[in-house]
Every structure is written in C-alpha cells, then in structure tokens.
N, C-alpha and C positions, 0 to 999 in steps of 0.2 A: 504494500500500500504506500504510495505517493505521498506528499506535503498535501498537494493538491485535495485529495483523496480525504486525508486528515482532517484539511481544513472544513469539507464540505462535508463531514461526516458528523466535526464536532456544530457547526451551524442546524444541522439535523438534531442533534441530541439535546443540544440550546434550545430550539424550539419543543421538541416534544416535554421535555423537565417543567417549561414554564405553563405548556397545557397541562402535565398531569399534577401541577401543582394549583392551579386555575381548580381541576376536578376535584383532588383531593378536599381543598377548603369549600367549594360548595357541598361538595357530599357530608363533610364532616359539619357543615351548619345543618342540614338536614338531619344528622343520626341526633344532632343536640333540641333541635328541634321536639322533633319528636320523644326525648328522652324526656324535656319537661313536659310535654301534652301527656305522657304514662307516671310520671313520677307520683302523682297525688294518688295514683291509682294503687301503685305495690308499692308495700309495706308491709315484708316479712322478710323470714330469715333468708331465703334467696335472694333477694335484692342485697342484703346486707354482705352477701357471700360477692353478689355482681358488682357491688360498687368495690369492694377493695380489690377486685381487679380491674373494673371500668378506669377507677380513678389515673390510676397509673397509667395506661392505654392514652389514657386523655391528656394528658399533661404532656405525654411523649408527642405526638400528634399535634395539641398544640405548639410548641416548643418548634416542632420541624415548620408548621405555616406560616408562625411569626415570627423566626429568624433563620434555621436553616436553610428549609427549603429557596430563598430568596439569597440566600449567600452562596449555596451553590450553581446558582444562576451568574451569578458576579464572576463566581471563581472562572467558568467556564465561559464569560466574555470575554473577560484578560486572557486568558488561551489563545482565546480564538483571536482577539487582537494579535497578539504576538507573533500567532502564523501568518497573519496578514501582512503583518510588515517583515517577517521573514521572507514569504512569497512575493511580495507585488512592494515592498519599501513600504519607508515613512510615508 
C-alpha cells in the first residue's frame, strides 16, 4: 500500500469515526431516553442488580462522546494532514 493509498484510506476512516460517533451519541440519547420513561416503572432487586452494571457502561460511553471519541477525530486529522504535506507539500 502506497502514501497515496494511506492517505485516502485514512480520509475514509476520518469520515466513517465521525458518522459512527454522530450514531453512537444519538442512539445513546435514545437508550437514556427511554431509561427515564421505565425508571418510575422498576423498582426491584433486578434493576438494583442493572444499574450497578448500567452505571458503569454509562459513564464509559459517556466519557468516549464527550471527549474521546472527538479526540480521536483530531488525532486522525493531524495524520492525515501530515501525509498531505508529505505527498502534495506545504
């Protein structure tokens, strides 16, 4: 595989990160959604069993929408700049 090649592979993978990170935060406003429209609902020891794994799930997740996931968007610009100006100059 080429610079060429590289370059247009990592512009591919640039775009798809920033769509499945686009899906990821609407889908995960839906699961939250819908977690308070059931929350009044269950109240028992299973939920109590759900949330101390939910929680943690969650905090992971959000953690990746609100800074991760958006830094390795960055990281993978500066890349892709790099090979630009490796390829084709300043």
């Amino acid at each position: 595989m080429g610079m060429d090649d590289v370059y247009n592979t990592m512009n591919i993978f640039e775009k798809e990160l920033e769509e499945f990170n686009n899906n990821l935060k609407t889908s995960f406003d839906d699961v939250q959604n819908h977690h308070q429209i059931v929350s009044p609902l269950w109240d028992d020891s299973m939920r109590k069993e759900y949330d101390s794994i939910w929680l943690s799930l969650e905090e992971k997740i959000n953690q990746y929408i609100s800074i991760e996931g958006g830094n390795y968007v960055e990281v993978l610009i500066e890349k892709i700049e790099a090979i630009k100006g490796y390829l084709y100059g300043n």
